[in-house]
N, CA, C and O of each residue as an XYZ file, in Angstrom:
280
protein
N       0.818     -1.185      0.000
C       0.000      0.000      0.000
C       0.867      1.254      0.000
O       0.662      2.046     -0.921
N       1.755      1.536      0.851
C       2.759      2.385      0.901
C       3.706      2.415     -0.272
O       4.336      3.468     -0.374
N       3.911      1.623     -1.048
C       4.591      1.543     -1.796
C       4.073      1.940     -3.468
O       4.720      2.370     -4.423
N       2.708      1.603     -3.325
C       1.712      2.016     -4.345
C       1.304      3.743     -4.357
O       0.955      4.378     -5.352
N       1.445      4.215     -3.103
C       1.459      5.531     -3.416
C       2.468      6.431     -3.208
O       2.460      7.613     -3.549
N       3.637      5.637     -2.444
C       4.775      6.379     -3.226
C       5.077      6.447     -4.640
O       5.461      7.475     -5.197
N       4.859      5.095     -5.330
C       4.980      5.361     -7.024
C       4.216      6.468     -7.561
O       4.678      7.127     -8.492
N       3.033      6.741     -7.031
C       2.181      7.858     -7.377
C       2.946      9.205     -7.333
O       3.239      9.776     -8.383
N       3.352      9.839     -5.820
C       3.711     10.831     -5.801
C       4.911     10.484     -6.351
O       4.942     11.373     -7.202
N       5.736      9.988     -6.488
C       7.467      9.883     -7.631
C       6.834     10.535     -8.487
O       7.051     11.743     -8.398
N       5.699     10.057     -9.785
C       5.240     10.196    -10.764
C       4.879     11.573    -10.789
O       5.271     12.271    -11.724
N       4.306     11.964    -10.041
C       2.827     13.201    -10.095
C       4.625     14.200    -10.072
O       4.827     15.032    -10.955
N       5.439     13.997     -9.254
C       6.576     15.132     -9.150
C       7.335     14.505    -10.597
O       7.335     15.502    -11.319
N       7.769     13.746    -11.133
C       8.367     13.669    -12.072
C       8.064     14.356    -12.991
O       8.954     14.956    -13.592
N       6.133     14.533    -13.551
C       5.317     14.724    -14.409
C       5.459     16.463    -14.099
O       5.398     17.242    -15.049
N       5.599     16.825    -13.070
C       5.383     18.141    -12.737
C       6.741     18.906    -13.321
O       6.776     19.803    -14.164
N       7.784     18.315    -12.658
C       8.986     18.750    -13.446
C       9.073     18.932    -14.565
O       9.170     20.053    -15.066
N       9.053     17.696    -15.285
C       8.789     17.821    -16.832
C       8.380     18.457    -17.299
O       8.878     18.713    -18.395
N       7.061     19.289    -16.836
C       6.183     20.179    -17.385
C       6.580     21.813    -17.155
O       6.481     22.869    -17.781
N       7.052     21.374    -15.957
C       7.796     23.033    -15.558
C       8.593     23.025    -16.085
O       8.474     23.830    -17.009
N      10.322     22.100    -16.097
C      11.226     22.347    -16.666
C      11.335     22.494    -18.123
O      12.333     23.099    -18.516
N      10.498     22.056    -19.012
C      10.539     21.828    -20.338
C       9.413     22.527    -21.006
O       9.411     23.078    -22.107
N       8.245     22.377    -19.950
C       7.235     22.724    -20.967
C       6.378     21.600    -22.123
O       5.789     21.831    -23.180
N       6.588     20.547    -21.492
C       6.217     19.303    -22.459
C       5.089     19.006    -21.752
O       5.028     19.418    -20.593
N       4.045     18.280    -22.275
C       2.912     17.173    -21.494
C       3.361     16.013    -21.322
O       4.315     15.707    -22.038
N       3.053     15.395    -20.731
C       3.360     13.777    -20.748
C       3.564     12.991    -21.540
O       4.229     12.028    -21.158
N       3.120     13.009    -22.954
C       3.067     12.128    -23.884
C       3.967     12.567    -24.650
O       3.637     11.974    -25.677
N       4.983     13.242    -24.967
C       5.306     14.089    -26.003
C       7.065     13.342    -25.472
O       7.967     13.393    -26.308
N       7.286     12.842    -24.371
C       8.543     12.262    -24.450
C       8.389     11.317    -23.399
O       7.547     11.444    -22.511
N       9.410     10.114    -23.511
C       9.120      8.653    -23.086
C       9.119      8.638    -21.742
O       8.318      8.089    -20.985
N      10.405      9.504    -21.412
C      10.369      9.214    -19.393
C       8.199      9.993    -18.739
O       7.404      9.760    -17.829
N       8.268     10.772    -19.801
C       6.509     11.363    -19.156
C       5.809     10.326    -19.365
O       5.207      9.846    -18.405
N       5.702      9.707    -20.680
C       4.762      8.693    -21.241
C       4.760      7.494    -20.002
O       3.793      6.980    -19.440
N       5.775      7.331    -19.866
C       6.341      5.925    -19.058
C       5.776      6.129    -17.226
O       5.455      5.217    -16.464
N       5.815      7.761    -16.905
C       5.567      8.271    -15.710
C       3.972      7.898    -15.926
O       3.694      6.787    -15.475
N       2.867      8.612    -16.530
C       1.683      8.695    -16.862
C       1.494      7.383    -16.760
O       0.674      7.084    -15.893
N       2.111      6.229    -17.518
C       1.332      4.996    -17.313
C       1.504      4.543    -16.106
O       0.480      3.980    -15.717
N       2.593      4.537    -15.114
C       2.837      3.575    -13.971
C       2.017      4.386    -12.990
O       1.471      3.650    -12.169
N       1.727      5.840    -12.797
C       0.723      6.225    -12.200
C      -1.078      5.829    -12.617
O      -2.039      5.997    -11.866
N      -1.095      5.319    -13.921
C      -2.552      5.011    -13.651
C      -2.309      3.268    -13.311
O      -3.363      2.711    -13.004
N      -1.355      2.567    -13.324
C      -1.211      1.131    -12.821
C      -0.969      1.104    -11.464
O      -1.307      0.059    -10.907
N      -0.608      1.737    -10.961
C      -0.542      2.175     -9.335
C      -1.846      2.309     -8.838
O      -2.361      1.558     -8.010
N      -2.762      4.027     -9.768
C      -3.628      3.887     -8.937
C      -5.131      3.035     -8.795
O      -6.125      3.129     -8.075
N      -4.511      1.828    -10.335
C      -5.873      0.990    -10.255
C      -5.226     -0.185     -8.895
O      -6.029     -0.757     -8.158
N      -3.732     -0.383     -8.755
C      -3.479     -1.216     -7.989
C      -3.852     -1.069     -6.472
O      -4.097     -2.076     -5.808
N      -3.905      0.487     -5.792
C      -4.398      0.741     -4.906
C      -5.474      0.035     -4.088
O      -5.339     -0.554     -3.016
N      -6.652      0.232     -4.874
C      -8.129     -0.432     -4.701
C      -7.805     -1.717     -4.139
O      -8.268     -2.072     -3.054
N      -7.015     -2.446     -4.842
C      -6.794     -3.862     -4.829
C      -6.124     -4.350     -3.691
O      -6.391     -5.334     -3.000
N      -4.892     -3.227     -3.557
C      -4.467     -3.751     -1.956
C      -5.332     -3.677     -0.275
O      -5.215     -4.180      0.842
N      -6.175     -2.749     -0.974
C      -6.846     -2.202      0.009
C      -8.019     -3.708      0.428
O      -8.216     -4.202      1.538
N      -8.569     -4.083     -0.813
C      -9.532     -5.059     -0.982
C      -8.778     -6.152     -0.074
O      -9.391     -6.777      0.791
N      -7.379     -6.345     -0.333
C      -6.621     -7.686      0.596
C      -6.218     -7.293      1.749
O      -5.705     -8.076      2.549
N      -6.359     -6.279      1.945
C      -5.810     -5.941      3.598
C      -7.602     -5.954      4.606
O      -7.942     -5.892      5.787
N      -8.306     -6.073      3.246
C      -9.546     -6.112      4.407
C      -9.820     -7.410      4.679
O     -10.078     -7.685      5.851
N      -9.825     -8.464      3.683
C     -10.103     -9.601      3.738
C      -8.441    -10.304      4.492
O      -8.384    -11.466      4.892
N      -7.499     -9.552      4.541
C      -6.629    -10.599      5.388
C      -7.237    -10.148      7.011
O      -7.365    -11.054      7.834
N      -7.542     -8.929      7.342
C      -7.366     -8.823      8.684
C      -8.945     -8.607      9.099
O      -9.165     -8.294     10.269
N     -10.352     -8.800      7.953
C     -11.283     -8.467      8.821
C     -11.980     -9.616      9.090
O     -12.303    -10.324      8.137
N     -12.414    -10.088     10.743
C     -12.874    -10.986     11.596
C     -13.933    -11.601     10.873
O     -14.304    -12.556     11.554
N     -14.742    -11.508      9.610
C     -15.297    -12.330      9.237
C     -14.811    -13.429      8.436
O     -15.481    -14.377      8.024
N     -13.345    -13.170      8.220
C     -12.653    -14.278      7.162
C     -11.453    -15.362      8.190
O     -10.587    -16.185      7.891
N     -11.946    -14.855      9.369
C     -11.486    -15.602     10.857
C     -11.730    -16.552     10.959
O     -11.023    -17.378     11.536
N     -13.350    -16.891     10.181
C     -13.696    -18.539     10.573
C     -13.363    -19.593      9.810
O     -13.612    -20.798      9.863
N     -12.878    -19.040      9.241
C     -12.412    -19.974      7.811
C     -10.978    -20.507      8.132
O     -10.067    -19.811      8.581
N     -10.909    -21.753      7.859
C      -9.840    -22.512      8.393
C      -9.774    -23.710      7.378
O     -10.567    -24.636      7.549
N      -8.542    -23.776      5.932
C      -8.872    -24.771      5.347
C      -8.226    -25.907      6.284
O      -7.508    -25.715      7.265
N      -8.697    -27.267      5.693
C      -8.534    -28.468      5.705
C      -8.848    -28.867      7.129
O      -8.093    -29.600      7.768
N     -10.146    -28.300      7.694
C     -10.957    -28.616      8.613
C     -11.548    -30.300      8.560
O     -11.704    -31.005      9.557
N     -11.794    -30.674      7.258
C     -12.377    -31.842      7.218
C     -13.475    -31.763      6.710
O     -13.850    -32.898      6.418
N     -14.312    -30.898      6.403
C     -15.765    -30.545      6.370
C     -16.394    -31.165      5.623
O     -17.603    -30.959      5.513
């Protein structure tokens, strides 16, 4: 999780530079292009960690115990 939105802010400041220092958009040269994509793969990955940190630690997935026998 921490690690998913540090890639974000790297990006969002990389993208910012670029734009200040140069004057370019994102797409117009590879290190932006390359920034732009790993920030929207980050922030669909977000959701997702979030989804496993609920199901590892919330008490309804407590009762579940494989190879019970059942």
């Amino acid at each position: 999780m921490v690690l998913g939105l540090a890639a974000v802010a790297v990006c969002v400041l990389l993208a910012r530079r670029l734009r200040g220092r140069y004057g370019l958009r994102l797409g117009e040269t590879w290190p932006g292009l390359l920034a732009g994509t790993t920030v929207w793969f980050s922030v669909l990955a977000i959701p997702l960690e979030l989804v496993q940190l609920y199901v590892v630690y919330s008490a309804a997935a407590s009762g579940i115990n494989l190879g019970d026998g059942c």
